[in-house]
N, C-alpha and C positions, 0 to 999 in steps of 0.2 A: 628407399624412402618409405616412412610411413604413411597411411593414410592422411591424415593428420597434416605432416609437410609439403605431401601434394598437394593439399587443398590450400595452403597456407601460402605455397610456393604459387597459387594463380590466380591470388588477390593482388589487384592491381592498386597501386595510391590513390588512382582515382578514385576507385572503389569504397576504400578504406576513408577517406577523405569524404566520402559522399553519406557515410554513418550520421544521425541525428538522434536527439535526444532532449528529452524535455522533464521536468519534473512536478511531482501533484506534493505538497506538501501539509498535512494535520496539525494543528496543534490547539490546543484552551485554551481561552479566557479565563484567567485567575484573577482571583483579588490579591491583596498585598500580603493576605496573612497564609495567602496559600489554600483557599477553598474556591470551589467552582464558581467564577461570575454567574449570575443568574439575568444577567441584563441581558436585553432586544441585540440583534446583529448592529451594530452601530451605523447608525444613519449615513456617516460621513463613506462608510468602505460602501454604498450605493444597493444594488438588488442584487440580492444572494442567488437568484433563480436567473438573472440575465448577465451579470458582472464577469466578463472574460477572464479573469486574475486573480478575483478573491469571490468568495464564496462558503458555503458552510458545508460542513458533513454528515453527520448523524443527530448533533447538537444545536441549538441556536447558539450555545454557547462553544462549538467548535470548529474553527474557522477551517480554511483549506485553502493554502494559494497555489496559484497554478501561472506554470509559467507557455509559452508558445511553444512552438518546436526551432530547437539548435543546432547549427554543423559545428560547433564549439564547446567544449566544456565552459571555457572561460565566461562566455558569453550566457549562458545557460544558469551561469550561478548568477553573472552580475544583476539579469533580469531577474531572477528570484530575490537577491539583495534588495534591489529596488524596489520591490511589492513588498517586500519586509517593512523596508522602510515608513514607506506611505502611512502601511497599516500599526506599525507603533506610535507615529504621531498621532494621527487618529485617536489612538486608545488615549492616547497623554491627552491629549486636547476635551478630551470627552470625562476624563478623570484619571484612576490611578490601578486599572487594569494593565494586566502584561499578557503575555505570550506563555505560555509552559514549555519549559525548555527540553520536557522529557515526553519519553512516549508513554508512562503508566501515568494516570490522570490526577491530576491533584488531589485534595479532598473535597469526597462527594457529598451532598445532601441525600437525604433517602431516595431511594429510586424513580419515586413516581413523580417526584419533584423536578428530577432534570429535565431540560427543557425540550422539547423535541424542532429541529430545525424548521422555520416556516419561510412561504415562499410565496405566498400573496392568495388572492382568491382564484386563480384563471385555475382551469381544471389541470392543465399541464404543474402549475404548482401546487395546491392540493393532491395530486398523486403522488407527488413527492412525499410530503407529510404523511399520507395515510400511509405510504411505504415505512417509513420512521415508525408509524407508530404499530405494524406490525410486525417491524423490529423489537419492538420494545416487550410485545406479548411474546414473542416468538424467544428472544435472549435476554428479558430484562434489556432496563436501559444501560446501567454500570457497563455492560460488556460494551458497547457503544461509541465508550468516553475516551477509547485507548485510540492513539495517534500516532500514524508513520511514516512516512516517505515514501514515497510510489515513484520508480522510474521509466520513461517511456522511452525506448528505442528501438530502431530500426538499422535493416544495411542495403542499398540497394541491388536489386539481384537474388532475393531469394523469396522463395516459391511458399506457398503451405508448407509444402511438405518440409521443406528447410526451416521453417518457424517451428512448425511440430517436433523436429530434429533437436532443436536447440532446445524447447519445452523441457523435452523429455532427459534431457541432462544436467539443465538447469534443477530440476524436484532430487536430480540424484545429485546432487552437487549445493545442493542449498545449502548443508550442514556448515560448508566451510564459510557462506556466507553469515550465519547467523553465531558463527563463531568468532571469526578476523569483525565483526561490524555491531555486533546484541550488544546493547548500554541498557535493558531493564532487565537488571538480577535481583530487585528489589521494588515493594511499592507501599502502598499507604495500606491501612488494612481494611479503611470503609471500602475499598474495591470488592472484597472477597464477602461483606459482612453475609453473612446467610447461606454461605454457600462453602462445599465442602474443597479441602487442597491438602499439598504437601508440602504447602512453605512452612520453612522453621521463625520464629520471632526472633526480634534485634530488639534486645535492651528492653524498655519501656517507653516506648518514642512512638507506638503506633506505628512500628515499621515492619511488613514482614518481607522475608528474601531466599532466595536456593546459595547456600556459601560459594558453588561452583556455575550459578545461572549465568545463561548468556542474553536471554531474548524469553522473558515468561511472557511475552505480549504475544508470540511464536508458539505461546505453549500451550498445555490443556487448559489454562485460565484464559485465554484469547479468544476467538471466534470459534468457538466449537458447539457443535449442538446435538442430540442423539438422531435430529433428521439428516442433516448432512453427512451424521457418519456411515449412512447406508451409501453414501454415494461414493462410488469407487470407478470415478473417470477416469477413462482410458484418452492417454493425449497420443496415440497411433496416427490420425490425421485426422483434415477438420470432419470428414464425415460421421466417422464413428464419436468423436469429441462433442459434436452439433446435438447427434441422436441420445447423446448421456444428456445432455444441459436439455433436448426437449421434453427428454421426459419429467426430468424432473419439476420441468415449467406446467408440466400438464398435469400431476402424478395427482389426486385428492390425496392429503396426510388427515388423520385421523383427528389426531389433537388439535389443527387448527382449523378443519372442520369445528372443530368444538368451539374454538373461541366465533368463529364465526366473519361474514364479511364487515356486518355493521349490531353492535351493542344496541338495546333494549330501549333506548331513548332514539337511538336513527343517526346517533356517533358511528365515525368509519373506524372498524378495526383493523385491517388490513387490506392489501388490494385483493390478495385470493387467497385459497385454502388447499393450494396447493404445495408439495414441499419446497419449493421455490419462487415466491412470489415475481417476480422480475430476475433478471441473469446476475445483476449486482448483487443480490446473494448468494453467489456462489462463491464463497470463502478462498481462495489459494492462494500461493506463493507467488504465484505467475500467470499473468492471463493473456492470451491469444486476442487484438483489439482490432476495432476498424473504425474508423470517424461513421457516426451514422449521421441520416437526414432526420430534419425535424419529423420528430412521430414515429421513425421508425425503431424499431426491436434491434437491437444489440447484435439480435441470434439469426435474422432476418439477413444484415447487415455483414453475418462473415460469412453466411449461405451462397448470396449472393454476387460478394468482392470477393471473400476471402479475405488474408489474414495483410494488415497493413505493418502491423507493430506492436510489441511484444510489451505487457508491463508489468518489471518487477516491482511486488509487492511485500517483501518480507523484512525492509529497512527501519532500524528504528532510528527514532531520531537522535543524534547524538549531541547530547546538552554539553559537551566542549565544543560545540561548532556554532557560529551566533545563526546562522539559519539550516542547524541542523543536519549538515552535510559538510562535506568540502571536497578540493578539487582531485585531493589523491582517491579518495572513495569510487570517486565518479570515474576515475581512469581505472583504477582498480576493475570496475563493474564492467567497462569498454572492453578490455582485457579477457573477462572472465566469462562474458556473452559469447564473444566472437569463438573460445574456448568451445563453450557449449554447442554452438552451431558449426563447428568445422572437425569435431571429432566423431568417430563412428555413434552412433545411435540407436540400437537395437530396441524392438519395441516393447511396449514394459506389458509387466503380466501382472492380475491380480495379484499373483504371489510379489510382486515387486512394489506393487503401492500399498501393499500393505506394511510393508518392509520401512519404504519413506517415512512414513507417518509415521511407526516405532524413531526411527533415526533423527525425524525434525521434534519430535516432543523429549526424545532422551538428550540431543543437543542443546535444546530451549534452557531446560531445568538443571543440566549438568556437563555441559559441553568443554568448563574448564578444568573438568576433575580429572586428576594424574592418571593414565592407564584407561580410559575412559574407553569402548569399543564400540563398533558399531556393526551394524549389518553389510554384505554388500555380497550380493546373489546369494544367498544364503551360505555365505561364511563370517563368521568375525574378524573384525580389522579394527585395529587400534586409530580412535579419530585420528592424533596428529602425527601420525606415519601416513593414512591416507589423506588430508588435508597438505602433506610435504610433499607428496605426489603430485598431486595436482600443480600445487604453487611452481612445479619446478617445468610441469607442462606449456606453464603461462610465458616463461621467458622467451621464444620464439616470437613469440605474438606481439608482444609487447616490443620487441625488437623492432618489428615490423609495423609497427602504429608508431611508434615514435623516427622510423623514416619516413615515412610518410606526413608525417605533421610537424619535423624535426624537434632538437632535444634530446630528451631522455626521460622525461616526466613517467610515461609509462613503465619502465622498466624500476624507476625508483619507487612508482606504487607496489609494485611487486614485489621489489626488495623490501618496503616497509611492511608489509605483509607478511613475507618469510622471517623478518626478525620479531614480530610481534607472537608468529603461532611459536618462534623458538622460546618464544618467554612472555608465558601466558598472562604475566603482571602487568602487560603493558597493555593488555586487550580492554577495550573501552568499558567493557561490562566489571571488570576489577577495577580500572581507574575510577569506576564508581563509588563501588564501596568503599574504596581504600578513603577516596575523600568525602563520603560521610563518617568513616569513621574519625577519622583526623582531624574535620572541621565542623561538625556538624552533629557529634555525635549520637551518630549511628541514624540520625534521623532520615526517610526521605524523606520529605515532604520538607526540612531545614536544606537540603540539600538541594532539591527540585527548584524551589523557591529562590535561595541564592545564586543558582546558572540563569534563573530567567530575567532577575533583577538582572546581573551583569550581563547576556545578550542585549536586555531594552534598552540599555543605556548605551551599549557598543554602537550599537544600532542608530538612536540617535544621535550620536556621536561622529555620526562619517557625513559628509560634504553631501547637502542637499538645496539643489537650487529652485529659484521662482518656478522655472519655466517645468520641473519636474510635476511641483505642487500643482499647478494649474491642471497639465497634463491628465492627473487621476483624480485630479477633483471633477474635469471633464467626461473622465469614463464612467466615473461613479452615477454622473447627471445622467448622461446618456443611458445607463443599464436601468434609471429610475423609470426614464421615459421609455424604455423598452419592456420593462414589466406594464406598465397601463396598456401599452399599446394592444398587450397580446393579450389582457385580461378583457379590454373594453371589445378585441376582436370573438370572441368566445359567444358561440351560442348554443351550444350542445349542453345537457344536461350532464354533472358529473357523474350519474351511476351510469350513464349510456358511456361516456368517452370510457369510465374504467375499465367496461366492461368489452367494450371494441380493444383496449390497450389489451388488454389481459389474453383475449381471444387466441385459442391455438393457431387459426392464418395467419396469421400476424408473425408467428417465426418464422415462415416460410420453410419450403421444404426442398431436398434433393432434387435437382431435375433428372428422371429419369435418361438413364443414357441410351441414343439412339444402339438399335440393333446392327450389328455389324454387317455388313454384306458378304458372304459367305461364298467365295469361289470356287468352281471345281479343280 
């Protein structure tokens, strides 16, 4: 037996059964014509800074629902359904805003114009904002505006160093995710205005695209910046992982030294001037997570627990799906985690994340191109030989999750998987273009615009009762009353609380390991 089947042969149903999973979902406020709403968070979805379910992201005009944590797929989507829901009524009832059904952003106003997400006056909201707005010196805001699916999961029974296991195969295996799942091979061109690229133009529609793109949100046009490209974290375990992300917390950068903490007038420009202002800048695929306490540091929080649950972040949203996702995805992903985590692990070397990053930005821009290769320990391999590798890995797994939770569902994500990389037209990022070219011609933004029209309508379209309505009109109250509460509780000055936030104690550090006792 292989490794691999040992490990797979001593997972028990319980086990497998005891897996959970929750997910964070992006998307815009658009008008009807397909440009960015510019309107306040809507009164009716409650406080963005307290609201358990919905809330904003980088935009005041880009929403974020979030759903609890699941032992079901089914149940995990339905609760997402349901926040969908709420939240398109809302938008109806308030006017004739939607949802963007894609993950490259509709059409932008100039830059300085978009809005940056607010969260009330208490200093815990305020840092939020001044974080946004050195986002916005640090990346522009356009970069900001793009929108994806974040998935959270867990299995019970594994350690750091099994989280880090899975990490670290997960960065080498992403390709095949951003290939079987990337739906933006294409966007609007105010995205790019000013800035330099390698997409080719469609028509005269204002559309630019890569002919063979899987995921440009995934690519050099997405969260990238010349300070994060110094940073070359090693995910070997949390120690050495912890000591990458402090420094970087701690590091002075030069240029934002430059911009500074607060502009000429006593405006906040950022929280610090260091290359990482908070952890949530720290850009990846995949992040190592743990539920913190109010107030505390993220980095403080895996120092201390350790690593709770793992969250993939390279999903884009799939405008065939009415919230973006659907349930083969999600078993697909169940499938391809457990992959991650139960196969050998070797630990990666600078030469191998550098390797990554070639692999995730050559897949982004050109992942469906015939003949297409990649790196892998430094040899070339043809992507969809080693993406048919893998897929043919998954069938055990899959076997074995779908005894356990009876059916067959997982094993038929699988197969819908192996049939989609055998025939690369059917991969969402072509089903793309294909239908703007066919119906929309060639336009995104005609395209973008008619998936979101049809989700809002799908949407309001399914069975929704009193007692749901009441339900979140409830939460909404409550998160209203929970933002005064915590504003009216505040008595710290904000440059004092930022400045305590910001502080290097506040990550906490390694606890020295006791000296051994040393026998004769």
């Amino acid at each position: 037996m292989t490794s691999l089947e040992q490990r797979l042969a001593a997972l028990t149903g319980d086990r497998l059964r005891g897996m959970r999973r929750g997910l964070e979902k992006e998307s815009l406020r658009a008008q009807p014509d397909g440009r960015l709403a510019l309107t306040p968070h809507p009164a009716a979805l409650g406080s963005a800074l307290t609201h358990p379910h919905i809330t904003t992201d980088y935009s005041e005009s880009q929403l974020e629902l979030i759903t609890g944590v699941h032992d079901s797929v089914e149940s995990c989507l339905a609760e997402l359904t349901e926040v969908h829901q709420y939240t398109v009524r809302s938008l109806r009832a308030q006017g004739d805003e939607m949802m963007w059904a894609s993950s490259m952003p509709c059409g932008l106003p100039p830059d300085e114009t978009i809005p940056i997400g607010r969260y009330g006056s208490s200093n815990v909201g305020r840092a939020k904002s001044v974080y946004r707005m050195g986002l916005a010196h640090r990346y522009g805001r356009r970069m900001q505006t793009i929108s994806g699916i974040h998935y959270n999961w867990s299995l019970p029974g594994v350690d750091n160093d099994g989280y880090f296991a899975l990490i670290r195969n997960f960065r080498r295996h992403a390709f095949l995710l951003l290939t079987l799942f990337g739906a933006s091979p294409s966007l609007c061109s105010t995205f790019v205005e000013g800035r330099q690229h390698e997409l080719q133009k469609l028509g005269d529609t204002g559309t630019l695209y890569m002919p063979h793109g899987t995921s440009l949100r995934m690519g050099r046009l997405g969260y990238q910046s010349e300070a994060q490209a110094t940073l070359a974290v090693s995910y070997n375990g949390l120690e050495g992982y912890a000591a990458s992300l402090h420094d970087a917390l701690t590091r002075p950068w030069p240029a934002y030294e430059a911009v500074g903490i607060r502009n000429p007038g006593g405006d906040y420009n950022q929280l610090a001037t260091t290359l990482l202002q908070i952890e949530n800048e720290f850009y990846g695929t995949i992040r190592p997570k743990r539920v913190i306490y109010p107030g505390e540091r993220p980095l403080h929080a895996l120092r201390e627990r350790g690593v709770e649950y793992i969250e993939v972040r390279l999903m884009d949203l799939n405008p065939f799906e009415p919230i973006g996702i659907g349930a083969s995805t999600l078993r697909f992903l169940d499938v391809f985690l457990l992959h991650c985590l139960l196969s050998d692990s070797p630990p990666d070397t600078p030469a191998e994340i550098h390797e990554l990053a070639h692999n995730q930005h050559l897949t982004a821009a050109r992942g469906r191109e015939p003949g297409l290769h990649l790196m892998r320990q430094g040899q070339s391999v043809p992507l969809m030989q080693w993406g048919a590798e893998l897929l043919e890995q998954l069938g055990p797994i899959a076997a074995l999750l779908d005894q356990a939770h009876g059916g067959n569902e997982h094993a038929l994500a699988v197969a819908l998987a192996q049939a989609h990389l055998q025939n690369p037209d059917q991969l969402p990022s072509a089903r793309v273009l294909q239908t703007m070219h066919k119906h929309h011609g060639d336009s995104f933004v005609a395209f973008a615009r008619a998936q979101s029209r049809v989700t809002h309508q799908h949407l309001l379209g399914l069975p929704w009762a009193t007692k749901q309505q009441a339900r979140f009109e409830a939460m909404a109250a409550k998160s209203v009353d929970d933002q005064r509460a915590i504003e009216a509780a505040d008595s710290m000055p904000f440059e004092i609380y930022r400045q305590e936030y910001t502080s290097p104690h506040r990550l906490g550090r390694p606890q020295p390991q006791a000296a051994k006792a040393v026998t004769a």
